[in-house]
VOGU-3710 file (C-alpha; in Angstrom, 3 decimals, decimal comma):
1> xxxxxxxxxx> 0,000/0,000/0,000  1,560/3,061/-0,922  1,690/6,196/1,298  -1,146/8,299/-0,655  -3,313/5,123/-0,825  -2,902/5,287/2,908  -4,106/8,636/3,577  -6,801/8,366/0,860  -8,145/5,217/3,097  -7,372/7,064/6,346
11> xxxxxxxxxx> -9,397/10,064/5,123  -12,241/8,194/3,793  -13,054/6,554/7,238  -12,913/9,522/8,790  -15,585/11,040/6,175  -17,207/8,236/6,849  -17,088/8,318/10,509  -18,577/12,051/9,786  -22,006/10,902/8,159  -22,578/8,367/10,293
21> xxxxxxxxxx> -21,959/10,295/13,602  -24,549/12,967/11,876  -27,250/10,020/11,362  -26,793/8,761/15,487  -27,139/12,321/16,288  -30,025/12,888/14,721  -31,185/9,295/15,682  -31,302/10,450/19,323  -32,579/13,909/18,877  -35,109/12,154/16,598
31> xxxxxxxxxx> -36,076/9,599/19,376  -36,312/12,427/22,225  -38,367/14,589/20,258  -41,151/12,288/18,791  -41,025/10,311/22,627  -42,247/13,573/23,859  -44,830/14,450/21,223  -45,738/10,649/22,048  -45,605/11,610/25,784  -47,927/14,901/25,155
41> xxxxxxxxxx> -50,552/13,205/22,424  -51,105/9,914/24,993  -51,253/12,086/28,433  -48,475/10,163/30,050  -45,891/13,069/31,078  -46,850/11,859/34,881  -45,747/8,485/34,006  -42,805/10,130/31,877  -41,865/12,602/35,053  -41,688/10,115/37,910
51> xxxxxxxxxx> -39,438/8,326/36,096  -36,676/10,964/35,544  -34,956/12,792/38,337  -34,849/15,738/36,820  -36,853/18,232/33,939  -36,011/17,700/30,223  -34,842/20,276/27,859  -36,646/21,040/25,434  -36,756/17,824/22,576  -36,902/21,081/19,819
61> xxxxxxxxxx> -34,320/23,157/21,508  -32,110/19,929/21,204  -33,142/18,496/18,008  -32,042/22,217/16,221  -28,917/22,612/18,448  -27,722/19,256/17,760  -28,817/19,968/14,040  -26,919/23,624/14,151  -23,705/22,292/16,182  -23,110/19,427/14,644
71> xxxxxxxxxx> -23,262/21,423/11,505  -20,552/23,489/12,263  -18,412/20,840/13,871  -19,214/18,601/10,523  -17,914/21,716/8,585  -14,762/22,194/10,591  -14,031/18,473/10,286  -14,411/18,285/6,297  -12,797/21,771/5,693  -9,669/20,436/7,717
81> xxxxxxxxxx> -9,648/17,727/5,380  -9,412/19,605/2,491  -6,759/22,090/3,690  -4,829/21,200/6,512  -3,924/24,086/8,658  0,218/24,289/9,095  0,634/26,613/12,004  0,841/24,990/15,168  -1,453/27,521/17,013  -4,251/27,567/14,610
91> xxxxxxxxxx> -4,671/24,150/14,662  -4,453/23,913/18,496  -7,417/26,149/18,384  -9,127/24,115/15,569  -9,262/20,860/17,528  -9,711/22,629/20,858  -13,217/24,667/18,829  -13,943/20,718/17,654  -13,590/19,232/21,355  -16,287/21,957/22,579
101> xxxxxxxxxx> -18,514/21,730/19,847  -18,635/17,548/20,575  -18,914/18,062/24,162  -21,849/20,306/23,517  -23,815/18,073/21,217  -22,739/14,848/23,610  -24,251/17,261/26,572  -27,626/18,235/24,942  -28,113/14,502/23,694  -28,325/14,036/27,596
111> xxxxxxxxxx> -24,749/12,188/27,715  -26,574/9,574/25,920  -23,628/9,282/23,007  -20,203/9,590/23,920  -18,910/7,876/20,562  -18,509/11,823/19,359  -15,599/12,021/21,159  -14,028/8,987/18,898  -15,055/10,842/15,767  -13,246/14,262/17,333
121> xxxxxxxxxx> -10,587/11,874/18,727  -9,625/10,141/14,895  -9,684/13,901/13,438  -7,366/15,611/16,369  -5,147/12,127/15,755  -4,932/13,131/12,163  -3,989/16,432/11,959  -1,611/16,446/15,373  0,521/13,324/13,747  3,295/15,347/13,108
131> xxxxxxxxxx> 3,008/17,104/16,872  4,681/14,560/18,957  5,391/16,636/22,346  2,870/17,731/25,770  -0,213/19,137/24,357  -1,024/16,649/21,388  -0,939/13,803/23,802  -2,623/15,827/26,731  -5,462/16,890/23,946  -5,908/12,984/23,149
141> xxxxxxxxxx> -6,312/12,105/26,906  -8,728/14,546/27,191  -10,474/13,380/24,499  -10,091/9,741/25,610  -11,525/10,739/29,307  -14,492/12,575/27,909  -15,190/9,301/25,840  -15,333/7,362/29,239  -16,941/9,527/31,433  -19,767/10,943/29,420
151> xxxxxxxxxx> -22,432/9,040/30,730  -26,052/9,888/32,067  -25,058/8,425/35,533  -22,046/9,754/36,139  -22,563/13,388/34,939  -26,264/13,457/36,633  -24,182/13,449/40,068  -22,973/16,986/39,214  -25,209/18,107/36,330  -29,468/17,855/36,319
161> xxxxxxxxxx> -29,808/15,461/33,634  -32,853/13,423/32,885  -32,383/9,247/31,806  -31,869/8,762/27,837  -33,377/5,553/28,376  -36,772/6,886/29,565  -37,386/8,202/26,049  -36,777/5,038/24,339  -39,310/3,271/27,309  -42,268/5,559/26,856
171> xxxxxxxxxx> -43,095/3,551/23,601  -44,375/0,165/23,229  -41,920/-3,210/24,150  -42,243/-3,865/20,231  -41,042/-0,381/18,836  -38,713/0,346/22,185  -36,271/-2,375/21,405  -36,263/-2,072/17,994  -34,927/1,392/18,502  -32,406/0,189/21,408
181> xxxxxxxxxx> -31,436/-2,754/18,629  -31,178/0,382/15,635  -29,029/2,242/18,214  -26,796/-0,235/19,360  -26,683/-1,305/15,653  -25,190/2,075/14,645  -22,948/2,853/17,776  -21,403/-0,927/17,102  -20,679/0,275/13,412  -19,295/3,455/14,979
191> xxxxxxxxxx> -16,722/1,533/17,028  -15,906/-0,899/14,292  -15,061/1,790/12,058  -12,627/4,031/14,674  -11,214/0,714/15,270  -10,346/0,619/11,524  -9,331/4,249/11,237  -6,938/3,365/14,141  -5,717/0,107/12,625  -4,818/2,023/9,766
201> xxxxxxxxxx> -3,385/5,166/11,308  -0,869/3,118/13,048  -0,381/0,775/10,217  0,256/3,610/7,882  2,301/5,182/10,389  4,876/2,297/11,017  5,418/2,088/7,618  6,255/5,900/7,199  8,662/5,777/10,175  10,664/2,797/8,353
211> xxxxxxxxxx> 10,589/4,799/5,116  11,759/7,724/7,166  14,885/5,223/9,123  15,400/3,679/5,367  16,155/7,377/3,710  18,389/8,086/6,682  19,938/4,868/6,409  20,879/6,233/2,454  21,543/9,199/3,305  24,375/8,138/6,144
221> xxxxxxxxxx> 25,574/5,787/2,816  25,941/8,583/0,521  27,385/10,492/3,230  29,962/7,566/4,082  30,692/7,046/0,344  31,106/10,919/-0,432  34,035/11,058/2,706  35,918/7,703/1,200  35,777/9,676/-2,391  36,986/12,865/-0,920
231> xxxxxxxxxx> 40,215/10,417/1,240  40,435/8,763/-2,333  40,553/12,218/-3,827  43,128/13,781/-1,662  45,283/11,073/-1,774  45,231/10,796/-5,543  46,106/14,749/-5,163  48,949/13,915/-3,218  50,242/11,064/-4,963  50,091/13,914/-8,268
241> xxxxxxxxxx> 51,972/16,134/-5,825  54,583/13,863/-5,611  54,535/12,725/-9,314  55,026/16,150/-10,342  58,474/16,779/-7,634  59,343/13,666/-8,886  59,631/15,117/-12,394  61,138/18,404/-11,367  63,869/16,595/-9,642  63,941/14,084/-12,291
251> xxxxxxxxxx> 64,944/16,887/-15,098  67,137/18,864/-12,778  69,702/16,148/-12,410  69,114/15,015/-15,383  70,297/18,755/-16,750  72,643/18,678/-14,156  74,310/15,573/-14,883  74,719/16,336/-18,752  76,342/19,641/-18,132  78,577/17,945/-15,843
261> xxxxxxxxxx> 79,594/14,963/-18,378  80,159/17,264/-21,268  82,471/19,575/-19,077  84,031/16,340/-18,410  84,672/15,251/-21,985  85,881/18,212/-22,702  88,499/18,159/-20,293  89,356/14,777/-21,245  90,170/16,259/-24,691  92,326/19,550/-23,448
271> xxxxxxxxxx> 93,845/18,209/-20,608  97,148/17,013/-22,088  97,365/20,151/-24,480  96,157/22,812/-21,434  96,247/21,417/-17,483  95,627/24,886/-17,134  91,942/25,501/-19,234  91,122/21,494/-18,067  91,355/23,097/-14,410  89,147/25,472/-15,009
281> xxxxxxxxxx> 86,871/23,709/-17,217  86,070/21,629/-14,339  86,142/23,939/-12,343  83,189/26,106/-13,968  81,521/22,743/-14,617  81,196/22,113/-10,694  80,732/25,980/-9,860  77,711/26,396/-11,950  75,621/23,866/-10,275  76,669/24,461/-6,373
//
């Protein structure tokens, strides 16, 4: 699989994890509006009330907040995808805008869907890959706590909070689990999918930190190689160093020498006519080249 294939399959979960995080949204908000039309039309908000410990929002006010937020945090997802943001403190504020926007969807949905926070979580994992220091692992924790502890029971300690599950009972046995079955069904595919995303993402990023150590490995090669040719190189320059003395030294004896065996012939020849000239024939001979 080749590094852009990669991404391309990377990117496409995470699309995918977009639409199908907008349909469970809009599942719940769905199900806690038309529970309390149901609630209103049948006359059963005494029923409804004494099973909650606290008062509902309003099913509209969520159904159009979830609509609007999720909007915008869809938008700031897909945008990021397009064009990734380079500066560090833009996109700090970019995931940190996407963490609120989740927690405020996950807070009007009554903490009944945390699996937002995997969505947010696969996005912030994305586009802080190349941050590996404090704050991109202390903005995954985060994430990774809110995924845990956003839940009805736990929250309702601190927070008023009526029961998700009380909208899904006020129907009839028939129609309430096959709505608990539908969303089960489409948090399971949820999960499956981050799974994949992460499966991938680490996958994709073992293979891009051995392409990284093979390149370096190449580059400490050509670097090794370049410093034996430059040792080659200056030794060759020395060896032409010495050539070239070699020669000098070669031609002036050489010069030296032949001056010094005609003189001699010559005196050879005038010596029994001249002692005299011979002597100083040989003489200039050896006085020239001293």
């Amino acid at each position: 699989m080749s590094r852009f294939t990669g991404m391309r399959m990377i990117s496409s979960l995470r699309n995918l994890m977009v639409g199908l995080n907008y349909l469970i949204v809009m599942f719940y908000s769905s199900v806690f509006l038309l529970a309390t039309r149901f609630i209103v039309n049948h006359q059963k908000s005494n029923l409804f009330l004494s099973e909650i410990d606290h008062i509902p929002k309003n099913p509209v006010t969520i159904f159009f907040a979830c609509l609007f937020l999720y909007a915008v945090l869809a938008a700031l997802i897909l945008s990021r995808s397009v064009s990734e943001i380079s500066e560090k403190a833009a996109n700090l504020t970019s995931i940190i805008l996407e963490i609120i926007l989740g927690f405020q969807i996950v807070y009007y949905l009554n903490m009944a869907y945390s699996g937002l926070f995997l969505m947010v979580f696969s996005d912030c994992l994305f586009h802080m890959r190349r941050e590996k220091n404090t704050t991109s692992y202390s903005v995954l924790g985060i994430l990774a706590c809110l995924y845990f502890l956003s839940n009805c029971y736990v929250v309702s300690f601190f927070f008023p909070m009526a029961d998700p599950a009380a909208y899904f009972n006020v129907f009839d046995h028939s129609l309430s689990s096959l709505l608990i079955m539908l969303k089960n069904l489409l948090e399971m595919i949820n999960l499956l999918i981050f799974v994949a995303y992460l499966s991938l993402y680490i996958n994709h990023q073992t293979k891009e930190n051995e392409n990284i150590a093979q390149e370096l490995n190449m580059i400490n090669q050509v670097n090794r190689e370049l410093k034996n040719y430059a040792a080659i190189t200056e030794r060759m320059g020395e060896n032409n160093e010495r050539k070239r003395l070699a020669r000098e030294i070669h031609d002036t004896l050489g010069h030296a020498l032949t001056g010094i065996a005609a003189g001699v012939d010559a005196t050879l020849i005038i010596i029994d006519k001249s002692p005299d000239l011979a002597k100083k024939t040989v003489a200039s001979c050896f006085a020239g080249r001293s």
